[in-house]
PDB file of N, CA, C and O in Angstrom, chain B, residues numbered from 101:
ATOM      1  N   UNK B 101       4.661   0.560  21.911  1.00  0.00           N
ATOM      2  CA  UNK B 101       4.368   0.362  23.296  1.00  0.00           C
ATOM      3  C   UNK B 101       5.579   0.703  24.160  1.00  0.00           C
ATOM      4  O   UNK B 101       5.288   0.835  25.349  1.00  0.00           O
ATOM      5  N   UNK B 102       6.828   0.873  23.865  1.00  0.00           N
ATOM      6  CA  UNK B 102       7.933   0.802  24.135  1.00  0.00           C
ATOM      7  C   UNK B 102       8.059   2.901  24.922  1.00  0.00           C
ATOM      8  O   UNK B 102       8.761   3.481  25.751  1.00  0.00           O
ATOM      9  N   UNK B 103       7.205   3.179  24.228  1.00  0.00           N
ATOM     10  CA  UNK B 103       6.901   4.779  24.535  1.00  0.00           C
ATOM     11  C   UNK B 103       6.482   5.109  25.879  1.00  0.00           C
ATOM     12  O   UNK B 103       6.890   5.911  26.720  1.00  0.00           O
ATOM     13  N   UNK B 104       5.118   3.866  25.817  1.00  0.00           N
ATOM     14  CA  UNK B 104       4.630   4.029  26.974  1.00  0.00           C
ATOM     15  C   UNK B 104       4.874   3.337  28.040  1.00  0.00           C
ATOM     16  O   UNK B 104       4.256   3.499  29.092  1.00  0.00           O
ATOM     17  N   UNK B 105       5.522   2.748  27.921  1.00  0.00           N
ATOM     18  CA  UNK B 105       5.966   1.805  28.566  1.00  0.00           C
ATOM     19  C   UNK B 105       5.430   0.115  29.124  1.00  0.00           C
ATOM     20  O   UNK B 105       5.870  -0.839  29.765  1.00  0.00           O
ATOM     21  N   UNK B 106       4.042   0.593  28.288  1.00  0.00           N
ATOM     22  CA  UNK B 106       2.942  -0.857  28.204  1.00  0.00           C
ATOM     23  C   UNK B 106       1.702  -0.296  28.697  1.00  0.00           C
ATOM     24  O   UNK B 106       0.639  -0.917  28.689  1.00  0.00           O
ATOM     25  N   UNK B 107       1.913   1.426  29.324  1.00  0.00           N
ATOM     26  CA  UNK B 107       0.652   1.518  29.843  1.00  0.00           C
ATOM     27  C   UNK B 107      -0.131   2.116  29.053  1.00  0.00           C
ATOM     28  O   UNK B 107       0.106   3.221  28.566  1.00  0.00           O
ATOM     29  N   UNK B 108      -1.678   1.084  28.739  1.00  0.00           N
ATOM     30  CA  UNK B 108      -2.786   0.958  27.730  1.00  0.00           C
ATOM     31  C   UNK B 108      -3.769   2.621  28.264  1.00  0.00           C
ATOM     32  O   UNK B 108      -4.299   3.523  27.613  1.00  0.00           O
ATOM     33  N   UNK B 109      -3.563   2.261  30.166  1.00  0.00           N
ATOM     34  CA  UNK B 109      -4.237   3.672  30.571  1.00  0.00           C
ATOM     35  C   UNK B 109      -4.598   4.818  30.199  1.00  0.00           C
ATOM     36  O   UNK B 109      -5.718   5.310  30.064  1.00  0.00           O
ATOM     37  N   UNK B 110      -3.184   5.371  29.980  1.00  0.00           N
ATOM     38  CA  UNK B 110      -2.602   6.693  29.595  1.00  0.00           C
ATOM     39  C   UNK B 110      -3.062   6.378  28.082  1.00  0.00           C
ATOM     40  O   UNK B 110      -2.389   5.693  27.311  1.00  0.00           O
ATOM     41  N   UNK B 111      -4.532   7.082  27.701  1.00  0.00           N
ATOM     42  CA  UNK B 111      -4.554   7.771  26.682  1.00  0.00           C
ATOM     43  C   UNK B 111      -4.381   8.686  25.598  1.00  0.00           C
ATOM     44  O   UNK B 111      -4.625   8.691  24.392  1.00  0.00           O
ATOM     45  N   UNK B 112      -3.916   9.397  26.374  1.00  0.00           N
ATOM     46  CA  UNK B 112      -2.924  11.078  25.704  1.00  0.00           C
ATOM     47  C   UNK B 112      -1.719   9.980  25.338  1.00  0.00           C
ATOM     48  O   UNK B 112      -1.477   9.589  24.196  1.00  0.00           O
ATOM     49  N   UNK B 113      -1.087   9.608  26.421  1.00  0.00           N
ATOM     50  CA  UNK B 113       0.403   8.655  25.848  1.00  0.00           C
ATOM     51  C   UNK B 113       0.037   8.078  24.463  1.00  0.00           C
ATOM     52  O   UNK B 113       0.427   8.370  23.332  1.00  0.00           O
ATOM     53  N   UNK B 114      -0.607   7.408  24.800  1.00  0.00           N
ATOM     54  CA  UNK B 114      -1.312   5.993  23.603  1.00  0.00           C
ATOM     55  C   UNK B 114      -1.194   6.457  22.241  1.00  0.00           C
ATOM     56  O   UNK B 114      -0.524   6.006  21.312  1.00  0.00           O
ATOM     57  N   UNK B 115      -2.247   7.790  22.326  1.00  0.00           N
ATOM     58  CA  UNK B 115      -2.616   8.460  21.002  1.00  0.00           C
ATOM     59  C   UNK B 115      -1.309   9.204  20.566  1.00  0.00           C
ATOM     60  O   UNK B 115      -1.010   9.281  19.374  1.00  0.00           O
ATOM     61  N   UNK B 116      -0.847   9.531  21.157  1.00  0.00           N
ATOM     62  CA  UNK B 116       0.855  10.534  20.954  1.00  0.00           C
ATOM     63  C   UNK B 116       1.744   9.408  20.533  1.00  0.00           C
ATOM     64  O   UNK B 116       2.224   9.586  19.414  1.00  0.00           O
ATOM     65  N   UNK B 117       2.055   8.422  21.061  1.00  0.00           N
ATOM     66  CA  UNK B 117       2.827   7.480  20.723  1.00  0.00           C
ATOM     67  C   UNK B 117       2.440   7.053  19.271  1.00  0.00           C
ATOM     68  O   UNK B 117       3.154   7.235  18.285  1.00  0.00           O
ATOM     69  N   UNK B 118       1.133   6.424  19.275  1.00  0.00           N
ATOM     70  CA  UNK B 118       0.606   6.280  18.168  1.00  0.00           C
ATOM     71  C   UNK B 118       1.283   7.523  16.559  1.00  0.00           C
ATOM     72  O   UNK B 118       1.934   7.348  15.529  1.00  0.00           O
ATOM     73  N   UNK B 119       0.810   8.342  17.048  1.00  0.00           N
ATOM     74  CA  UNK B 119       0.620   9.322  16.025  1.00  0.00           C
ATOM     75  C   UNK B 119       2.353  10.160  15.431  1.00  0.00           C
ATOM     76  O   UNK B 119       2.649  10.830  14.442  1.00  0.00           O
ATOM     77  N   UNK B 120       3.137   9.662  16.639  1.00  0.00           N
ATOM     78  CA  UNK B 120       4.662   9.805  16.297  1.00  0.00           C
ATOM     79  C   UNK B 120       5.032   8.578  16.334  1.00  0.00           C
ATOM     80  O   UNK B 120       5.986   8.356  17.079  1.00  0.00           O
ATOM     81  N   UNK B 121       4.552   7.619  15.724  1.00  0.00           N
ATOM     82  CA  UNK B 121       5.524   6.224  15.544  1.00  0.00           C
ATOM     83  C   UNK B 121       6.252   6.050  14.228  1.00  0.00           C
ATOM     84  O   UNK B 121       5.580   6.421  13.265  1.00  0.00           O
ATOM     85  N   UNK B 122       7.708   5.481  13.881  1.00  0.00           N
ATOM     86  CA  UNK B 122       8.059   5.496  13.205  1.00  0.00           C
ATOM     87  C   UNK B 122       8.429   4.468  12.579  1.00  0.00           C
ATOM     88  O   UNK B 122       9.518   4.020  12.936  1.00  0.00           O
ATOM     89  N   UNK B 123       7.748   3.778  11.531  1.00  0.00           N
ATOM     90  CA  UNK B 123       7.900   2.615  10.780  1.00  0.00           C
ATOM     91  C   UNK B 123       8.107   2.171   9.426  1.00  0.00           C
ATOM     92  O   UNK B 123       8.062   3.115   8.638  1.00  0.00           O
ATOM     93  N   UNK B 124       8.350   0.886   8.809  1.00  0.00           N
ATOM     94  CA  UNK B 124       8.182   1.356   7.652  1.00  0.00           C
ATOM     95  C   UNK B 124       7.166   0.213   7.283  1.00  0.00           C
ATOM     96  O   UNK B 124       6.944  -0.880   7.805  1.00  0.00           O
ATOM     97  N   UNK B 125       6.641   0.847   6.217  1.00  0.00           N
ATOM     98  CA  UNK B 125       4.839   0.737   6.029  1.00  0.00           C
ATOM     99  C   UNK B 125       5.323   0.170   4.639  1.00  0.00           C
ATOM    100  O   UNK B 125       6.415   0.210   4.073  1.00  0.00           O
ATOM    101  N   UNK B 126       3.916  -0.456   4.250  1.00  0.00           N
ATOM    102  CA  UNK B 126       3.520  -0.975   2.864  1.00  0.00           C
ATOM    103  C   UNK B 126       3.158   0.379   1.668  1.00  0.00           C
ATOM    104  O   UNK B 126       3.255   0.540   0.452  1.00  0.00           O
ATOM    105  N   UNK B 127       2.767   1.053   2.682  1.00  0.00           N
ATOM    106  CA  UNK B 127       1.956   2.379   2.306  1.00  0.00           C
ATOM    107  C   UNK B 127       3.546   3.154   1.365  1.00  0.00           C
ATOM    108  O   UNK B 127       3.458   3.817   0.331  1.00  0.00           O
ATOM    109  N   UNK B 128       4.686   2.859   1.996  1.00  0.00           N
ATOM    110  CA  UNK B 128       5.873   3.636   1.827  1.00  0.00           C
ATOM    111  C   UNK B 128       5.835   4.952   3.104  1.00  0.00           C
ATOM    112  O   UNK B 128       5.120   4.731   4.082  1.00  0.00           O
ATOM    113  N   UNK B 129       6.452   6.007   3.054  1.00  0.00           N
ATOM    114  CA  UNK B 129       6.493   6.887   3.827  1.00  0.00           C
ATOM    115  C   UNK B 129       5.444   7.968   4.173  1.00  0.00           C
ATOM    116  O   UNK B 129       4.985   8.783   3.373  1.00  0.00           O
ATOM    117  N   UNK B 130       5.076   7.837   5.720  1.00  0.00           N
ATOM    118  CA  UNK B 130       3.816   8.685   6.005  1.00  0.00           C
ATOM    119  C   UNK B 130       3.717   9.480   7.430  1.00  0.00           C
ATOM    120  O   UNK B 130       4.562   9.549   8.323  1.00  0.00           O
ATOM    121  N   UNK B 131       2.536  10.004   7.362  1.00  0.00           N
ATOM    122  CA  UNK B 131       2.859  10.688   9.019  1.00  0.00           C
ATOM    123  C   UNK B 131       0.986  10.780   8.663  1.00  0.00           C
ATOM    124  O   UNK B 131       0.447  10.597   7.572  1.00  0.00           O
ATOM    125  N   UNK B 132       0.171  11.197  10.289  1.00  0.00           N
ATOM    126  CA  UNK B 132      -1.468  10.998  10.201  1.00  0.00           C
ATOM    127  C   UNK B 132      -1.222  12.763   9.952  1.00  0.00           C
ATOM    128  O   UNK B 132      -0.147  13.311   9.709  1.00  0.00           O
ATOM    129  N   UNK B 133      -2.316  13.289  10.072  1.00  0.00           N
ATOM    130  CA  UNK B 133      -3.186  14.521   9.746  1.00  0.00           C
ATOM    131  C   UNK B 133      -3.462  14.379  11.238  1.00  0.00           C
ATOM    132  O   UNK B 133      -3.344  13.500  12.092  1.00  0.00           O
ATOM    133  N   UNK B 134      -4.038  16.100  11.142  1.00  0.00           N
ATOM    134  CA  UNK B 134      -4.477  16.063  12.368  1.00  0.00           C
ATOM    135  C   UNK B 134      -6.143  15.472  12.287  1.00  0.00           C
ATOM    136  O   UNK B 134      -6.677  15.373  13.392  1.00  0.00           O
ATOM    137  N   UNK B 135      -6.838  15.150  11.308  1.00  0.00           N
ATOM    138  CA  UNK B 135      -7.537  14.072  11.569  1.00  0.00           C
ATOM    139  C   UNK B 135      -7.610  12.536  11.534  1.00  0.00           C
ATOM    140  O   UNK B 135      -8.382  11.652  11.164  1.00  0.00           O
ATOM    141  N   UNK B 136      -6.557  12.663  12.039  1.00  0.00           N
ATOM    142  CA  UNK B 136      -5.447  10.977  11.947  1.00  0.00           C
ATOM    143  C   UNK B 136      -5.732  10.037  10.555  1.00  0.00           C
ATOM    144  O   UNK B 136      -5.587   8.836  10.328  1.00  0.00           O
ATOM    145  N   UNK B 137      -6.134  11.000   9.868  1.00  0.00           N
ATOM    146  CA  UNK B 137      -6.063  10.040   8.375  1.00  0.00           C
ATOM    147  C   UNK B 137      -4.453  10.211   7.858  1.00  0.00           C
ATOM    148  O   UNK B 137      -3.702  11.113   8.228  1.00  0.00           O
ATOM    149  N   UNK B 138      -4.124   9.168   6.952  1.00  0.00           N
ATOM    150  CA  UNK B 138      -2.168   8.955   6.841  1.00  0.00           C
ATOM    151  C   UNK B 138      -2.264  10.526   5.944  1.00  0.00           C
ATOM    152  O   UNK B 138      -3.148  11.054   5.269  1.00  0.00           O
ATOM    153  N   UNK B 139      -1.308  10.793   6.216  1.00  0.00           N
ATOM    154  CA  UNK B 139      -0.666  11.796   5.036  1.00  0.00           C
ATOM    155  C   UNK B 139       0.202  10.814   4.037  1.00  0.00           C
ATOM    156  O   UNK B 139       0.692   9.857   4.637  1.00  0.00           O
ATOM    157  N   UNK B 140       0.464  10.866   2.725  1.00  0.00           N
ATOM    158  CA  UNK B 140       0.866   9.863   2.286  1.00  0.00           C
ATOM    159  C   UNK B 140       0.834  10.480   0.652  1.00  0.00           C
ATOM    160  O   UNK B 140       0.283  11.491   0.217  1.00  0.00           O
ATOM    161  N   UNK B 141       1.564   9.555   0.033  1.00  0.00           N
ATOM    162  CA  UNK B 141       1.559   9.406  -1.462  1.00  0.00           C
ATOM    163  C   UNK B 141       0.736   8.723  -1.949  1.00  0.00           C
ATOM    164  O   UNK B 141       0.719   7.527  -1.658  1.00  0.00           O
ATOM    165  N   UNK B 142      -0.393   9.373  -3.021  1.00  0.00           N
ATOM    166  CA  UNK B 142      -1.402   7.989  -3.759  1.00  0.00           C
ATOM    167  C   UNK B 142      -0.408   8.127  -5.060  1.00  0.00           C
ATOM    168  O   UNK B 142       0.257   9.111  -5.382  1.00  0.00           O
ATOM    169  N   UNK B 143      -0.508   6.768  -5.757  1.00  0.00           N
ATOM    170  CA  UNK B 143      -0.555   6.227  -6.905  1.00  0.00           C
ATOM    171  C   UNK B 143      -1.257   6.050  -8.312  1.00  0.00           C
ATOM    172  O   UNK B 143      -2.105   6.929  -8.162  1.00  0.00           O
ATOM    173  N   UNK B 144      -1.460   5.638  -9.328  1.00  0.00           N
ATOM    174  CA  UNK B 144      -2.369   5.279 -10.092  1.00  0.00           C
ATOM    175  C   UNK B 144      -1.986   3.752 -10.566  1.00  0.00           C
ATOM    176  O   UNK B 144      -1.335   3.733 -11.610  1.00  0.00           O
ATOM    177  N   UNK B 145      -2.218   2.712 -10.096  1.00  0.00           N
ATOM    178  CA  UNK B 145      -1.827   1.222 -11.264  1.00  0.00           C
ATOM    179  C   UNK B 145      -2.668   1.097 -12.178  1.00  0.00           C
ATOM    180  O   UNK B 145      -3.857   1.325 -11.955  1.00  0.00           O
ATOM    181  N   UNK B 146      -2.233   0.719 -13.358  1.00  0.00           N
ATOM    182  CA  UNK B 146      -3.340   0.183 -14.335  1.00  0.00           C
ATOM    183  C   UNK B 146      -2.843  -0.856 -15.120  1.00  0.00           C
ATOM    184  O   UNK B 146      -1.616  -0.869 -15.210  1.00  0.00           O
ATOM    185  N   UNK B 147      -3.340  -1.573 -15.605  1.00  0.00           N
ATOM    186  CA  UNK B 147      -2.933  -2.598 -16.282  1.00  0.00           C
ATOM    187  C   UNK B 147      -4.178  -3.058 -17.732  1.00  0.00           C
ATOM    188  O   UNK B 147      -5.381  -3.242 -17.913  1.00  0.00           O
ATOM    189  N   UNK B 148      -3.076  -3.058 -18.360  1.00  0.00           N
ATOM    190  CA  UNK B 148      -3.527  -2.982 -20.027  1.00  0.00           C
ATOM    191  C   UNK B 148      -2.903  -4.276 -20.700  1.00  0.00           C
ATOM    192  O   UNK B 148      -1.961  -4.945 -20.274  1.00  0.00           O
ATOM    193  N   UNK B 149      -3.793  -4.509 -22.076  1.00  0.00           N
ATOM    194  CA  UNK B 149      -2.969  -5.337 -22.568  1.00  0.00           C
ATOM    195  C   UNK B 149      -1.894  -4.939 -23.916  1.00  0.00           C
ATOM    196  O   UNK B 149      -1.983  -4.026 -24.736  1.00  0.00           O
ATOM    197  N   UNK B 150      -0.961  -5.924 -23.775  1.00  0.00           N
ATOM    198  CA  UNK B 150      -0.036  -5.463 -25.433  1.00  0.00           C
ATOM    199  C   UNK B 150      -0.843  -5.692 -26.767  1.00  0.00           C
ATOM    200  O   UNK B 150      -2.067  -5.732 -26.894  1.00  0.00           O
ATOM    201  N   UNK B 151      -0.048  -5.807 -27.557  1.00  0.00           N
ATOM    202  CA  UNK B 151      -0.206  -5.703 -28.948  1.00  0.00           C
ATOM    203  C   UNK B 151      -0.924  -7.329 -28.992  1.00  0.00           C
ATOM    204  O   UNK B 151      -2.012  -7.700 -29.433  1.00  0.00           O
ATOM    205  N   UNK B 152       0.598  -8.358 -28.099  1.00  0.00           N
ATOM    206  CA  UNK B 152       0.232  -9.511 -28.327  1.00  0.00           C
ATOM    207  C   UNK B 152      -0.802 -10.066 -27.192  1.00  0.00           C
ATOM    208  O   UNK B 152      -0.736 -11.253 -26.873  1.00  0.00           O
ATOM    209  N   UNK B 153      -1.793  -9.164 -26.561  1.00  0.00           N
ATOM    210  CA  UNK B 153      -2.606 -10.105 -25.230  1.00  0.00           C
ATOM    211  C   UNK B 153      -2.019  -9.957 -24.218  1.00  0.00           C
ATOM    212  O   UNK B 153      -2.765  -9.493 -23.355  1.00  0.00           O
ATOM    213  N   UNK B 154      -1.061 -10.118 -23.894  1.00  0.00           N
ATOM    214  CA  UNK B 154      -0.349 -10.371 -22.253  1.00  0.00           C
ATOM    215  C   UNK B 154      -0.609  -9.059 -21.381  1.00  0.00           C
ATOM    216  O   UNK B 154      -0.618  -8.026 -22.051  1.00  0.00           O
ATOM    217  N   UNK B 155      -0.782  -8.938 -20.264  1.00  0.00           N
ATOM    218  CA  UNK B 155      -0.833  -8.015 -19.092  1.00  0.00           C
ATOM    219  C   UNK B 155       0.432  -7.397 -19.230  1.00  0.00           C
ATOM    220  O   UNK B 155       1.580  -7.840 -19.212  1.00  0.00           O
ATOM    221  N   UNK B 156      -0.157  -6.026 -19.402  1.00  0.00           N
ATOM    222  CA  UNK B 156       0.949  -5.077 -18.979  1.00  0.00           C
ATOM    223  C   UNK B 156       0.659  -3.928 -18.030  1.00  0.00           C
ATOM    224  O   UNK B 156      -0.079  -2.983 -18.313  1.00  0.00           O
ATOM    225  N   UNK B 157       1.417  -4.116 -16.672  1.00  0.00           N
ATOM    226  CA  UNK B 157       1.432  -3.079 -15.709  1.00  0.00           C
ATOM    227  C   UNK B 157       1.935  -1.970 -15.768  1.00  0.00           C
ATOM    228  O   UNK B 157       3.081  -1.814 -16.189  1.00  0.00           O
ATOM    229  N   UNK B 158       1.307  -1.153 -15.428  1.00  0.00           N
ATOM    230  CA  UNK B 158       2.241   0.379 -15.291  1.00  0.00           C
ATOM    231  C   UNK B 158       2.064   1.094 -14.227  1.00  0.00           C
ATOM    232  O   UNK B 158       1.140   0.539 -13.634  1.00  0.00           O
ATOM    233  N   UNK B 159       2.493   2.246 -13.468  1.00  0.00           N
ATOM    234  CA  UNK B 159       2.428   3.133 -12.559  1.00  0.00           C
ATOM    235  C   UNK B 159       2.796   4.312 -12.667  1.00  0.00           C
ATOM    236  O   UNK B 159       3.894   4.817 -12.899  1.00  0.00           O
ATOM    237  N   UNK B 160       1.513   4.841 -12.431  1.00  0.00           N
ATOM    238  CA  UNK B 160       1.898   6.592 -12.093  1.00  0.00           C
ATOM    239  C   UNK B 160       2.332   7.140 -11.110  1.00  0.00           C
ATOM    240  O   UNK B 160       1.484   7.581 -10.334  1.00  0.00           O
ATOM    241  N   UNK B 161       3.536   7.294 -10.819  1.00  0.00           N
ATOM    242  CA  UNK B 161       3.714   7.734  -9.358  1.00  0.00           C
ATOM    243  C   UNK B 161       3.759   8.827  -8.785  1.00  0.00           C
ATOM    244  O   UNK B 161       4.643   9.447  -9.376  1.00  0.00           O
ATOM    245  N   UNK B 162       3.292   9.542  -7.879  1.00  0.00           N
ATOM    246  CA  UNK B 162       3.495  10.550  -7.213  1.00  0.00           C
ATOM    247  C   UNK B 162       2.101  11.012  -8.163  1.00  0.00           C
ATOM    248  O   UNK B 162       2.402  11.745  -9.105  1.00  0.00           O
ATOM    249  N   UNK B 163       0.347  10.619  -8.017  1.00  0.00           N
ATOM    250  CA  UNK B 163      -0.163  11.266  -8.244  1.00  0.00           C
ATOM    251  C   UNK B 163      -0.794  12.607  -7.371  1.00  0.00           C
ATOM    252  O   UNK B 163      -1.050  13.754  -7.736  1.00  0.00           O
ATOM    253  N   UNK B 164      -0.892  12.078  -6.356  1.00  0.00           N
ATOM    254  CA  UNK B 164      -1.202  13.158  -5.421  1.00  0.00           C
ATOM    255  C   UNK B 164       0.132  12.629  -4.243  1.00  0.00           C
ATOM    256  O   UNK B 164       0.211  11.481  -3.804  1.00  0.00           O
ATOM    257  N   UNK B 165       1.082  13.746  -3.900  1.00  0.00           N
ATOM    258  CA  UNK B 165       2.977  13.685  -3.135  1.00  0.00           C
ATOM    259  C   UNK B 165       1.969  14.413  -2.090  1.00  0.00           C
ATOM    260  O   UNK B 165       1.200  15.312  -2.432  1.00  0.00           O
ATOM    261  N   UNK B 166       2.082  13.877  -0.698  1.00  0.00           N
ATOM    262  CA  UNK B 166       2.031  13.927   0.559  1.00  0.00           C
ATOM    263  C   UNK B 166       0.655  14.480   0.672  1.00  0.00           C
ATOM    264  O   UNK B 166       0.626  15.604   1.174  1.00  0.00           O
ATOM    265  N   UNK B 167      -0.471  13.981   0.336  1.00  0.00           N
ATOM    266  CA  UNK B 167      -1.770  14.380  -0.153  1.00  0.00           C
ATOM    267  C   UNK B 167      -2.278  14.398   1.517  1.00  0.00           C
ATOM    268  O   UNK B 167      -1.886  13.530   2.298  1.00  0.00           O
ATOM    269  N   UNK B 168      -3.178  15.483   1.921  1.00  0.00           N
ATOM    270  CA  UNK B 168      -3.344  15.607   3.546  1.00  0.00           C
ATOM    271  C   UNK B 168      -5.014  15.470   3.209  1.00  0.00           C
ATOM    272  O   UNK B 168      -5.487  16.292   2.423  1.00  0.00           O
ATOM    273  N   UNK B 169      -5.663  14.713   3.643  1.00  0.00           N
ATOM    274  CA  UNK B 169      -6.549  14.842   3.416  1.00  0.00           C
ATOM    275  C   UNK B 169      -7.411  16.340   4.732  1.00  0.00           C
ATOM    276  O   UNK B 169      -7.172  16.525   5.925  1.00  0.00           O
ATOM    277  N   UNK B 170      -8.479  17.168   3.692  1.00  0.00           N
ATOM    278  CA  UNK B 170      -8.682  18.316   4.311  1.00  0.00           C
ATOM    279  C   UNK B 170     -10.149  18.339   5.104  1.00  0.00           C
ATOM    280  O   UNK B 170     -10.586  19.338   5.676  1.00  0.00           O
ATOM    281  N   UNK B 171     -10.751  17.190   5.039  1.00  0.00           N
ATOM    282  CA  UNK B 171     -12.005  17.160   5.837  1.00  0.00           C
ATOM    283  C   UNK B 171     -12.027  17.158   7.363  1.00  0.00           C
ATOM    284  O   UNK B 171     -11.066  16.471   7.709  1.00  0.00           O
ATOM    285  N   UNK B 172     -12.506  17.490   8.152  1.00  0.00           N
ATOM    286  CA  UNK B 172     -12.643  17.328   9.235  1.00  0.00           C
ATOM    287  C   UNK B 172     -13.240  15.749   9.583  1.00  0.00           C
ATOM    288  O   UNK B 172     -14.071  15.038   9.018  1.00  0.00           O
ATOM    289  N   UNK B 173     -12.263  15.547  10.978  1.00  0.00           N
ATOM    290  CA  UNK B 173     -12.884  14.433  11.245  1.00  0.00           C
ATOM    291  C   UNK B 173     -13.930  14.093  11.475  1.00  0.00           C
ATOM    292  O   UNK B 173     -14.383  14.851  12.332  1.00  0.00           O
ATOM    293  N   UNK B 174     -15.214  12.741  10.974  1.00  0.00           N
ATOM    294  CA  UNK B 174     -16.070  12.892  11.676  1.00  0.00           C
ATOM    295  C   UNK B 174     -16.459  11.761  13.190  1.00  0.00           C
ATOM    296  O   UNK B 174     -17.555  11.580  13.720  1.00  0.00           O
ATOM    297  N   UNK B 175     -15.282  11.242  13.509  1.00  0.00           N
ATOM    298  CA  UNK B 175     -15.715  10.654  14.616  1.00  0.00           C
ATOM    299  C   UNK B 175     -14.726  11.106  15.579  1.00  0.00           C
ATOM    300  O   UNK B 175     -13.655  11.684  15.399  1.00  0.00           O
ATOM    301  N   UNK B 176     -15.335  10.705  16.687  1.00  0.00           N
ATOM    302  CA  UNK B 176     -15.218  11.137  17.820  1.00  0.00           C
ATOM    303  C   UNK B 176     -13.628  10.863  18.546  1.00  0.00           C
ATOM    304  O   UNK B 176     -13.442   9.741  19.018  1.00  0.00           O
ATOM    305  N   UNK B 177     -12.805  11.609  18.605  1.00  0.00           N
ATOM    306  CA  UNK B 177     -11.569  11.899  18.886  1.00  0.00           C
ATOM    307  C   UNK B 177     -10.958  10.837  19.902  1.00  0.00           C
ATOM    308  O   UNK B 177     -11.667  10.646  20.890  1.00  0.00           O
ATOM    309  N   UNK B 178      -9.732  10.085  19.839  1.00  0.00           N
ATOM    310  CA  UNK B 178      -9.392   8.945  20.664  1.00  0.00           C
ATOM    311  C   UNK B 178      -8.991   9.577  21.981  1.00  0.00           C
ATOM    312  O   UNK B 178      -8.759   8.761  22.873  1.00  0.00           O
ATOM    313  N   UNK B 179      -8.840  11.061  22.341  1.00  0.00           N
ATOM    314  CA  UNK B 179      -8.149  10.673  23.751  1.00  0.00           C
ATOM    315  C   UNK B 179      -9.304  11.657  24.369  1.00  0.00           C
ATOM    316  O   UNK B 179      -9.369  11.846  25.583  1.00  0.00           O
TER     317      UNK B 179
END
């Protein structure tokens, strides 16, 4: 909000601000598409058991590295 200076009005602002904001996310590091879906890193977790029973976690990382998703949007554009 600090972009816009609080004003909710200015839609073009809103969505621009929005779409260049810079944070840090749960997601880890991202930026939207131009159909404002995140650009982003997916994962794989799975969890198995050992020899002896107990939960064992693992991670695949970087299954799909800065994956853009390529569909067109289908709703109706914010500004």
């Amino acid at each position: 909000m600090k972009s816009t200076k609080g004003n909710y009005a200015d839609k073009a602002a809103l969505n621009k601000a929005i779409a260049d904001a810079q944070f840090k996310s749960v997601r880890g590091q991202f930026r939207f598409g131009k159909n404002n879906y995140p650009v982003q890193n997916y994962h794989i977790f799975q969890v198995t058991k050992t020899a002896k029973g107990a939960d064992y976690k693992t991670v695949s990382e970087g299954v799909l590295k800065a994956h853009v998703d390529d569909l067109p949007p289908l709703a109706v554009p914010l500004n």
